[in-house]
N, C-alpha and C positions, 0 to 999 in steps of 0.2 A: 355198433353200426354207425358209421360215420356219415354225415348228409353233406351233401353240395347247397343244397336250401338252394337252386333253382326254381326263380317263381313260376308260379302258376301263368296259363292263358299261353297266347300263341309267341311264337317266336320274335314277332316283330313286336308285341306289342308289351315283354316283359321290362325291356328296360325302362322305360317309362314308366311303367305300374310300380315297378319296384322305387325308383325315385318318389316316387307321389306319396309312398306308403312308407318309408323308409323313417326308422327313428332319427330324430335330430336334436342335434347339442346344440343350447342358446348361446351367445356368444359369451355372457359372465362366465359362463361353466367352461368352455372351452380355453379361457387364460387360465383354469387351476388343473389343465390337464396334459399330463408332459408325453411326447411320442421320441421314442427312439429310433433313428432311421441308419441302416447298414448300408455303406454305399450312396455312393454320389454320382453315378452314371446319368443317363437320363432317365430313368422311373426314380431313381431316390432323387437326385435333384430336383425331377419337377413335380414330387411328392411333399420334399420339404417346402419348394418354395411355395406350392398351393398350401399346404398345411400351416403353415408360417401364416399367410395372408390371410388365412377364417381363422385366424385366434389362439391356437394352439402352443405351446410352450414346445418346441423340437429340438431336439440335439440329432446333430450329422455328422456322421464317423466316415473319415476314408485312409487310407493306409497309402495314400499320395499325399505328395506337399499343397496339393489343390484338386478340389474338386475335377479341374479343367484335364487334369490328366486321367481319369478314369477311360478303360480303354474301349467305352462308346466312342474314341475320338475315329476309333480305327474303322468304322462304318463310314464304308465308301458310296454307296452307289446312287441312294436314292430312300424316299419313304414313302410306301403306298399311303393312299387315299380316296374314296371314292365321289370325286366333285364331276366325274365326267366331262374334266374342259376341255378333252375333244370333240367331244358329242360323237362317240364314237360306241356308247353303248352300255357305257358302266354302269353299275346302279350299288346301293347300298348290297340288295340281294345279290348281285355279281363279285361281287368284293368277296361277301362270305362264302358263297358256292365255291370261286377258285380256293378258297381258303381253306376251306374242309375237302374240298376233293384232292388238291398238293399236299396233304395231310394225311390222304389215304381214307378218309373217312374214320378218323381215329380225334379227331378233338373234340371238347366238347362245345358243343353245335349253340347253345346259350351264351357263352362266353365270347364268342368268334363272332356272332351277329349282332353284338353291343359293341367290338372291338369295330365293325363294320360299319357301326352306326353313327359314333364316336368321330371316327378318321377324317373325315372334314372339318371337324372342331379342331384339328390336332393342328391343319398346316391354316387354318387364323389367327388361331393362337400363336404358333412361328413366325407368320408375318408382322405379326400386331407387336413381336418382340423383336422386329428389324431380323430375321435373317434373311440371309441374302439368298434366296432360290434363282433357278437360273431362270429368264422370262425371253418371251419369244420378241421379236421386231416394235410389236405393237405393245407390249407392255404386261401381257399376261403371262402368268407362270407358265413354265413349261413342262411339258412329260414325257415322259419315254418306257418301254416297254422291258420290262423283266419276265426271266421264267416260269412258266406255269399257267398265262394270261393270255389273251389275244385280244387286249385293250391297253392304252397307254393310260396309267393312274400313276405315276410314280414321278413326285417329284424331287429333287434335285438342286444339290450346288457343290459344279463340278464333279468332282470324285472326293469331296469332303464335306458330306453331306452330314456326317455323325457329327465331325468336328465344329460344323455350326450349328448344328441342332445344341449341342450341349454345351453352348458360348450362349447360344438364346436361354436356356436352362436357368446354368449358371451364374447369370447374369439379375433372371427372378429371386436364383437361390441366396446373391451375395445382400438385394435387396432388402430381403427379410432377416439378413447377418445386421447388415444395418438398422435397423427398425428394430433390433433387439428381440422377436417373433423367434430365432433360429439361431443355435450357438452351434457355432462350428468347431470339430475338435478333426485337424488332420492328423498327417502321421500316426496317429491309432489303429490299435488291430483290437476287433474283438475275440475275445479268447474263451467268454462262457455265453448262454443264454444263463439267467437266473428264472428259477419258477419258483411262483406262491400258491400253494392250494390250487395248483395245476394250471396258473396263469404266466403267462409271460410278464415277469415286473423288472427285466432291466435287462443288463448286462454288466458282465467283468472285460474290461477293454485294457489292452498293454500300452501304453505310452513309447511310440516306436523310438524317443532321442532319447531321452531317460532312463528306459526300459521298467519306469513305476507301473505296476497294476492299480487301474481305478477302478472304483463301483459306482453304476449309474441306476440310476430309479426311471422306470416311465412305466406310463398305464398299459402301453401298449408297444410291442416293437415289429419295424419294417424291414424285412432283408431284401436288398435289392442292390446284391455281389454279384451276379452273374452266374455265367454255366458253370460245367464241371469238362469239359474239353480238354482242359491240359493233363486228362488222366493219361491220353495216348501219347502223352511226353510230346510229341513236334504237332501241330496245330498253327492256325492263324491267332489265336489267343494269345495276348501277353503274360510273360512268367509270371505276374503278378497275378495272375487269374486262377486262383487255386484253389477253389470251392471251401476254404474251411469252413467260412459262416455256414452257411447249407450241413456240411457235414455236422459241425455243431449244435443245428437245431435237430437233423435227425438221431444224433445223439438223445436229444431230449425229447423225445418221440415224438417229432414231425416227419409225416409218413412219404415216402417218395411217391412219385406216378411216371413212369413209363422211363424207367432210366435208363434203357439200354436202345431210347431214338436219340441217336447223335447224326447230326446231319456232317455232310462228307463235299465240302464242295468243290463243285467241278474246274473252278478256272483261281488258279494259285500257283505261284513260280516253282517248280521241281525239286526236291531236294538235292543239293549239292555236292554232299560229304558229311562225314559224321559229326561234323566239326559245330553244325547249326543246332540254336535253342530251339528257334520258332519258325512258322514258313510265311510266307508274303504273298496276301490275297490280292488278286487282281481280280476288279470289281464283275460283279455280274453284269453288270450295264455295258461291260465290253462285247457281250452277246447279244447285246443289242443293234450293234453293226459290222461286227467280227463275223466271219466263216471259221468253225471247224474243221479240221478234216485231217486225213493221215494218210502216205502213199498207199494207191494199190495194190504194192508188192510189198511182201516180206521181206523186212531189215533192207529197207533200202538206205544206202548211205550218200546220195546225191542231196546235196543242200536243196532247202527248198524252194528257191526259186531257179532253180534247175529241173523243177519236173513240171512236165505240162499239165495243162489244165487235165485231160482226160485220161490223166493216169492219179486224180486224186480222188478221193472217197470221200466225198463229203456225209457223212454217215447219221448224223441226225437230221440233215435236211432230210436223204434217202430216208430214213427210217423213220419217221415224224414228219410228215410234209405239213399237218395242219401249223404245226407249232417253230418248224424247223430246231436253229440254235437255241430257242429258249424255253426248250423244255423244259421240265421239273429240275430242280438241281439231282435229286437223288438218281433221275432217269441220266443224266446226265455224265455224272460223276459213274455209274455203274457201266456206261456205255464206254466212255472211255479206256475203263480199267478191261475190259473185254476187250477191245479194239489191241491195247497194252498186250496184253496176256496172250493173243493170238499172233502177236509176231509183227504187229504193226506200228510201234511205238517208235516215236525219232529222239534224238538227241543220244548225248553218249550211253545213258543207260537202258534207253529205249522207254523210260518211263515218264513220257509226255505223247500230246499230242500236237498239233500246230492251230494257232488260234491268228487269221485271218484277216487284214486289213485294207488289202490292194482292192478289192470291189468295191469296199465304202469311200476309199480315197478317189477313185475314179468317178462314181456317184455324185459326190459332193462338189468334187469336182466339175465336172459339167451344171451340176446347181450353178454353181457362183457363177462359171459363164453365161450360162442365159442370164443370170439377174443383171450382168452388168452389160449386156450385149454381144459379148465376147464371141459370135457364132461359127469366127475360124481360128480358135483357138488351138495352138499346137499344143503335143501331147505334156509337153514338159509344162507348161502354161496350167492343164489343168491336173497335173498330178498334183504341183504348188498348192493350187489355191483350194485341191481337197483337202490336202496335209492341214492347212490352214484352220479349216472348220473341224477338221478331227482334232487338231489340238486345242482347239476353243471347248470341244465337249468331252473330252479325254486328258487333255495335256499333263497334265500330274500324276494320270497315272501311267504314260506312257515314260515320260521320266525317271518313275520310280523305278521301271523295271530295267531300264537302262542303265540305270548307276547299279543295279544289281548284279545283271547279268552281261554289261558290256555290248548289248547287241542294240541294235535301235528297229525297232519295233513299227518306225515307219515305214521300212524299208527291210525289214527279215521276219517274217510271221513271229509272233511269240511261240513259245514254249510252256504250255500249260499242262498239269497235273492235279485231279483231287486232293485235296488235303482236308482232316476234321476242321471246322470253324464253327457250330454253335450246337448246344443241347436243346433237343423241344424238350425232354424230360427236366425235372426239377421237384420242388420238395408239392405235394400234394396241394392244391387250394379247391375250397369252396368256390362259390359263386362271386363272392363277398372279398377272394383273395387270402381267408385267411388260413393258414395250413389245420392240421390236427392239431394241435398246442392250441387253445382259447389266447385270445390276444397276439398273437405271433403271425405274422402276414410276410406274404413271398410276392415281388413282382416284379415285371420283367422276364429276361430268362431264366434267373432264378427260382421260376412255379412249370409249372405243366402242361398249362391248361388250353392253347390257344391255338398249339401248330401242329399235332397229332402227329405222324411219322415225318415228319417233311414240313418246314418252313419256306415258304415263298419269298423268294428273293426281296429284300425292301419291306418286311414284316417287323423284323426285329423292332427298328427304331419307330413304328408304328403300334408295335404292343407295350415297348417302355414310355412312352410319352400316354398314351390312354391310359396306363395302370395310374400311374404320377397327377397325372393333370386333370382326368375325367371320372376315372372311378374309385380310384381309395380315399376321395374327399366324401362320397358320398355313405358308402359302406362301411369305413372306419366310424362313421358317427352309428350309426347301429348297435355296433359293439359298445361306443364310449358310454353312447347314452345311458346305462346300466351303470356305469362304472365312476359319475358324477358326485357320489358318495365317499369314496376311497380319496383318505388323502393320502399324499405322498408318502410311501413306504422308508423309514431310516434305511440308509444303506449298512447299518449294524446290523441287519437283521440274519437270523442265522443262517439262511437260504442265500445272503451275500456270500458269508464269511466263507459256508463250505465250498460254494464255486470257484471261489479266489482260491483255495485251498487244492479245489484238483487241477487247478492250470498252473499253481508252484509245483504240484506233487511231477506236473505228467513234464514240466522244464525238469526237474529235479530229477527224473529218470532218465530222458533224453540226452542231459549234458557227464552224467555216471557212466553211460555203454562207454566208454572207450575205443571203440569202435575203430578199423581200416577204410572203412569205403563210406562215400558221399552221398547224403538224403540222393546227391544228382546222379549218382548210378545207378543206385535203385531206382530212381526213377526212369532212368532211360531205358530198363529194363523192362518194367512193367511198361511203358507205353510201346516197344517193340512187340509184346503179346498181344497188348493192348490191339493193336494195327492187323498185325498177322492173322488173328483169334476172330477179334471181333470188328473188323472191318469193315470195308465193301464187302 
């Protein structure tokens, strides 16, 4: 029978209990104790660099030429936190409510209310590392509204909010590369877990330029690769994201939790032709001043700024008026695919819907004219200077979608469609983070445990930086403390040899089929069932 080891007492008050109570390693002991860390995202990067900086001897593996490409870059939108600097309502408790309710009431409720509690630690610590959020006139951070919430907690820089978060990271990480705290080994794949008397004691890692197998020793190891996404073959996921680590540990019986919640989000560029690896997410924060909507008539073929306003359906404001555009992603994405499927879908294949910008540019619009006096401004005058402020909070990604799909997006509604983009499911964790394997810890989207059927838009990079930063400094010592005895394992040992032994045998079989067709047609195969089967 497996335990989560959830402490005792009430909700709010376990994380702190557990802190105060929690075993801990003195720092002599902590320089003779080696961790291994999968991935360099932001939960392994700012896992290592916190683990690097209390003392620990760490080795960090990525299967990039640098940390800095780990594809957290590709979180666009924003990262919750609950500081309430609108005074608009938030609270710690509000944070994890939306979080467990967008969840479906499926996460586990301990985990999600320390995640909760955390999140303002998360963006001092990002300021205190110089990233650059975006701040309002007067000098304070600014926020903006995602789905699932009807509070502004989410802060923001630009629409490359991943990619500075994990430069702030990265940056800790390269720190502790210096300080000697943190050896960094890229271009590495890991290829086994090694267990000892049912402990996690290393890994078998490929040397990607060399293609040499090595064997590594640590007391304890961290996987923090990411989802499993790219099973559905097209996704917002980079090809590189291919769950083997995860697959590898439940090889070695680390037990999954809920793997069949894959979140499907709702605002992503269309698929083009068959011709595409991957699909291109357009951030959720564009629903933050985007309109939905799709002709009232079936298979209408009038471009859209050819139908009048009162022949358009704006269908989640209609049908969600508390929340309007930013409902839940799952509400969202399933709403559309209805809308699709009922004969209301535009573009050529009819599988999009139109995502809305002329209301916010007029808005904004009229904003700047009163700031500046402007009280008989023509209309062209404030179309301008809405464009203006849409692309101060937008402008990257309206770009992006423009070199993609040729249309311009100030001036032609987008074209958006669901597409897979993140797993709530992942390899099982306790309380502690760490899976069924003793010693072997999952974090990030790589565990289970945080978003229950449904992730809230701006979660992601708010559960990888608390795993990283806040709680596996704490919880890892738990475990080590025990383990302050064990010295370093030879990597002769024969629980190496035979690991290194089934990642020749299973290349040695691989490169023998002789085989016609491409790991990449099976796979486009399976992720066609993948979609069709088990989709919306």
């Amino acid at each position: 029978m497996i335990s989560s080891k959830i402490p005792a007492g009430t909700l709010e008050a376990k994380w702190n209990d557990y802190k105060g109570h929690v075993k801990l390693v003195n720092p002599s002991n902590k320089r003779n104790l080696e961790i291994i860390i999968i991935g360099t995202g932001l939960a392994g990067a700012s896992a290592a660099a916190s683990l690097g900086e209390l003392g620990y001897k760490v080795k960090a593996f990525c299967f990039q030429d640098s940390p800095r490409r780990a594809h957290s870059i590709a979180a666009q939108g924003g990262i919750n936190a609950a500081k309430n600097y609108q005074n608009d309502g938030d609270s710690v408790f509000r944070l994890f409510y939306d979080t467990i309710k967008g969840g479906d009431y499926r996460a586990r409720e301990a985990n999600v209310h320390r995640l909760s509690e955390v999140s303002a630690n998360i963006i001092d610590q990002c300021v205190a590392q110089g990233v650059p959020f975006a701040r309002e006139y007067g000098g304070l951070l600014s926020n903006r509204s995602f789905g699932g919430t009807q509070v502004q907690r989410t802060f923001y820089a630009a629409g490359q909010t991943g990619q500075q978060l994990l430069i702030g990271a990265y940056q800790a990480l390269e720190r502790q590369v210096a300080l000697g705290n943190v050896t960094m080994y890229t271009r590495h794949e890991m290829l086994e877990i090694v267990t000892i008397e049912g402990k996690a004691r290393g890994i078998i890692a490929r040397n990607l330029i060399s293609g040499e197998l090595e064997r590594h020793f640590g007391h304890a190891v961290l996987l923090c690769s990411g989802g499993y996404g790219n099973v559905f073959y097209l996704s917002t996921n980079a090809m590189g994201c291919n769950v083997t680590a995860a697959w590898k540990a439940h090889k070695k019986g680390a037990y999954f939790g809920n793997p069949c919640f894959t979140q499907i989000h709702p605002t992503c560029i269309p698929v083009s032709g068959d011709h595409q690896s991957k699909l291109t997410l357009m951030s959720e924060s564009l629903r933050n001043d985007g309109r939905i909507w799709v002709p009232k008539k079936q298979g209408d073929n009038r471009k859209p700024n050819e139908i009048p306003e009162d022949e358009r359906d704006y269908y989640l404001e209609r049908r969600y008026p508390a929340f309007g555009n930013l409902v839940p992603r799952d509400v969202a994405s399933r709403a559309a695919k209805e809308r699709c499927d009922a004969g209301y879908g535009v573009g050529s294949s009819r599988q999009a819907v139109y995502l809305d910008y002329a209301d916010a540019i007029q808005r904004y619009g009229r904003g700047e004219a009163n700031k500046r006096g402007l009280s008989n401004a023509d209309a062209d005058t404030i179309t301008e200077m809405g464009k203006q402020v849409v692309k101060e909070k937008y402008g990257n990604l309206f770009d992006m979608y423009e070199k993609i799909t040729g249309e311009n997006p100030y001036v032609i509604p987008m074209r958006i469609y669901p597409a897979v983009h993140y797993t709530m499911g992942g390899l099982w964790v306790d309380y502690e983070l760490m899976t069924t394997v003793p010693g072997l810890y999952a974090l990030g989207e790589a565990n289970f445990s945080d978003h229950g059927a449904n992730r809230l838009g701006a979660s992601a990079l708010m559960q990888g930086l608390a795993d990283g930063y806040f709680v596996i400094p704490y919880t890892i010592g738990n475990y080590l403390a025990d383990e302050i005895r064990v010295k370093p394992i030879s990597t002769d040992h024969p629980a190496f040899i035979e690991a290194e032994n089934q990642a020749l045998q299973r290349f040695q079989t691989l490169k023998n089929i002789n085989g016609k067709q491409t790991v990449e047609s099976f796979h486009k195969r399976l992720g066609k069932i993948m979609w069709d089967k088990c989709g919306m």
